[in-house]
N, C-alpha and C positions, 0 to 999 in steps of 0.2 A: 504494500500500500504506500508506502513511505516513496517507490520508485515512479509511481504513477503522481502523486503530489507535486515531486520536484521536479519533475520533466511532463509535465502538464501542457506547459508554452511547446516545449519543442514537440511533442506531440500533436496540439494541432496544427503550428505550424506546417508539420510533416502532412498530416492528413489535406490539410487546405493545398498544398501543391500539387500531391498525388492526385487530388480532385480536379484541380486547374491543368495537368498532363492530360490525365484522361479525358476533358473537356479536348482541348485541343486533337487529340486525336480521333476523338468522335468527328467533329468538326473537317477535320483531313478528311476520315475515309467518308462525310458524308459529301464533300465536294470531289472527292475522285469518282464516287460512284454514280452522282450525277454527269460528272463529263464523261465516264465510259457510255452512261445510256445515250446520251445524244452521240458519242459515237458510234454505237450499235445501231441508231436510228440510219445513219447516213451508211453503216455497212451492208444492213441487212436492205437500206432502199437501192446500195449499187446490184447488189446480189439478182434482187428482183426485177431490175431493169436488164443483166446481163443476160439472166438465164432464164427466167419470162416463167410461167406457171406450171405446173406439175412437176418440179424439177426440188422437190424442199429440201432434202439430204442432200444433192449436192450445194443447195446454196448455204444449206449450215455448214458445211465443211468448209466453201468460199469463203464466208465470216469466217469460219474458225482460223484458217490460214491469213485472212487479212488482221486478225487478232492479235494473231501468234509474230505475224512481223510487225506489227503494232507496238504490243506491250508484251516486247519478249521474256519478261522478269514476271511479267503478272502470272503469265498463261501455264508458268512454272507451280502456283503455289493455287490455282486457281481451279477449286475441280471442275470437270466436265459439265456435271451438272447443274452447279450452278450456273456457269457458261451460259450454257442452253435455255436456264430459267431466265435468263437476261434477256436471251433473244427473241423469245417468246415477250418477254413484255416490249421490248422494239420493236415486233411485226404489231403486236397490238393495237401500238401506236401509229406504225406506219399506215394501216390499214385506216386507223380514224381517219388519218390525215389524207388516204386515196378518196375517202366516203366524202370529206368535210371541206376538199382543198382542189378547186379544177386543177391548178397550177402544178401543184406533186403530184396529181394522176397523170395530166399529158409527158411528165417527165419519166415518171415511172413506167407509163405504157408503151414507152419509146416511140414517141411524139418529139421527143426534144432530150437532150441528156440532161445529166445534173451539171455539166461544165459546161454549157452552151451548144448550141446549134453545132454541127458537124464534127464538135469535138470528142476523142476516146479516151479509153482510160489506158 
């Protein structure tokens, strides 16, 4: 009892930083995980332009290979499945955005690319 008295301070000192780290790194991985989404949004929409519909397993694989030369440390520690669970809410959204958006359907439907008139990837 005597040890918890006299290091009281340094105790929550200690506690209020380990709080303020952990903040911080919530913080990180919740802005990393929003920029990976939007970049699954623009993977999984090149996918769908390249290789056009009935085609789903190879365009996850497509993603997955534009992932893998993407963020070649992530794809390391990153299982599959959750992978896949991402991509899935990317089509999700793509999908809103074909139903809600003329302008990303004629892109997507290969009316037009995503880098301009005549341009490839």
């Amino acid at each position: 009892m005597n040890f918890l008295t006299e290091h009281a301070a340094t105790i929550v000192i200690l506690l209020v930083l380990l709080g303020a780290v952990a903040y911080v790194f919530y913080l990180t991985y919740t802005q990393q995980t929003h920029k990976l989404q939007k970049w699954l949004l623009l993977a999984v929409s090149i996918a769908e332009q390249e290789l056009k519909s009935g085609t789903g397993k190879l365009k996850l694989e497509f993603v997955y290979d534009m992932f893998k030369a993407r963020f070649s440390w992530l794809h390391l520690i990153m299982p599959r499945s959750t992978f896949e669970r991402l991509v899935d809410i990317a089509l999700d959204e793509m999908r809103h955005l074909l139903e809600t958006n003329y302008d990303v359907a004629t892109v997507i439907k290969g009316e037009s690319t995503i880098f301009g008139v005549g341009d490839t990837l």
